[in-house]
C-alpha positions as CSV (number, residue, x, y, z in Angstrom):
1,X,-21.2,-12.5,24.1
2,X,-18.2,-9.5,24.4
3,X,-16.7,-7.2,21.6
4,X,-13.2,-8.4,21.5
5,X,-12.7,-5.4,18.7
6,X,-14.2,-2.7,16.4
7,X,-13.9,-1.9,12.9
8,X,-14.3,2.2,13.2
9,X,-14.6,5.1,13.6
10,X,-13.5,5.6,10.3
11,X,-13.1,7.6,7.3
12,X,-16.1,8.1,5.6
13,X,-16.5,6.7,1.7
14,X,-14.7,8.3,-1.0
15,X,-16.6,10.0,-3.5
16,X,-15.0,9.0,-6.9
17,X,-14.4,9.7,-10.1
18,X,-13.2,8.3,-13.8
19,X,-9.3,8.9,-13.9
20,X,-9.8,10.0,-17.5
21,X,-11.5,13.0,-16.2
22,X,-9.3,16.0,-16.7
23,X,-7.8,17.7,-13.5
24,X,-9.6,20.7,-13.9
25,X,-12.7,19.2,-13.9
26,X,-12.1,17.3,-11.0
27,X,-10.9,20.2,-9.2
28,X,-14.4,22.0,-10.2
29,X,-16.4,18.6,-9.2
30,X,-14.4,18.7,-5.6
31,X,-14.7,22.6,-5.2
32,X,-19.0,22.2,-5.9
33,X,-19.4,19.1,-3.7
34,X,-17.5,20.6,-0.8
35,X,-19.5,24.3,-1.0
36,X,-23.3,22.6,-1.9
37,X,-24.0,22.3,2.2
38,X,-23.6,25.6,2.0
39,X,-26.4,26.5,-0.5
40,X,-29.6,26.4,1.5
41,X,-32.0,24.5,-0.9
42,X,-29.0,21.8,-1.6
43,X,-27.9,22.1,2.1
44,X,-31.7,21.0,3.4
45,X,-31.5,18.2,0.7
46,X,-28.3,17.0,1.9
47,X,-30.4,16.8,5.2
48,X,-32.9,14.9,3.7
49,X,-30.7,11.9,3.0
50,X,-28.4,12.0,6.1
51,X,-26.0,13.8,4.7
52,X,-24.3,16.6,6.8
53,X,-21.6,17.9,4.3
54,X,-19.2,16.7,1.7
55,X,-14.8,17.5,2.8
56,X,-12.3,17.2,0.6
57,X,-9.9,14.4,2.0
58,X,-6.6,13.2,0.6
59,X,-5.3,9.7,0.3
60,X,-3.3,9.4,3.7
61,X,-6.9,9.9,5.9
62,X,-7.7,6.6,4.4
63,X,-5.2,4.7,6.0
64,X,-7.1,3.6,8.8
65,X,-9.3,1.9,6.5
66,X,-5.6,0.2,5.1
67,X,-5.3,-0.7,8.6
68,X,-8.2,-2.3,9.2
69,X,-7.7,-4.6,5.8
70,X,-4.3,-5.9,6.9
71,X,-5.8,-6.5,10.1
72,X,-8.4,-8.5,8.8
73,X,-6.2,-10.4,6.2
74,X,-3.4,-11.2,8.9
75,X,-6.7,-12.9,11.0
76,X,-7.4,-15.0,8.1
77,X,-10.7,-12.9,7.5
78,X,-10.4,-12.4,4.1
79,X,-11.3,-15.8,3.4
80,X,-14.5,-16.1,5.2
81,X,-17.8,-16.2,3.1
């Protein structure tokens, strides 16, 4: 057996949330999830379950995952079960 090709590194799942949400509270929601590592009781829970930090990200730094899609639908992947 041989790796003929990866899937990664990549960007790490999107935390979301509803689109009916209004902007503001997004914003707050983004602002808190990006600061909690830096709380020391939240930061050693984040710990706890593997989790080093949360960054805000914007939609272009998920277009490696785009990538790897098309890649996988142009090799008939898609359809595989």
């Amino acid at each position: 057996m041989r790796i003929i090709g990866t899937l990664g590194p990549s960007t790490i799942q999107p935390f979301a949330v509803a689109r009916r949400l209004p902007a503001a509270v997004k914003s707050d929601l983004r602002h808190l999830l990006v600061e909690l590592a830096s709380d020391s009781t939240a930061g050693e829970f984040l710990s706890r379950h593997f989790i080093d930090r949360f960054v805000a990200v914007h939609d272009p730094d998920y277009d490696d995952i785009r990538e790897m899609c098309s890649a996988a639908k142009s090799a008939g992947f898609e359809t595989l079960r």
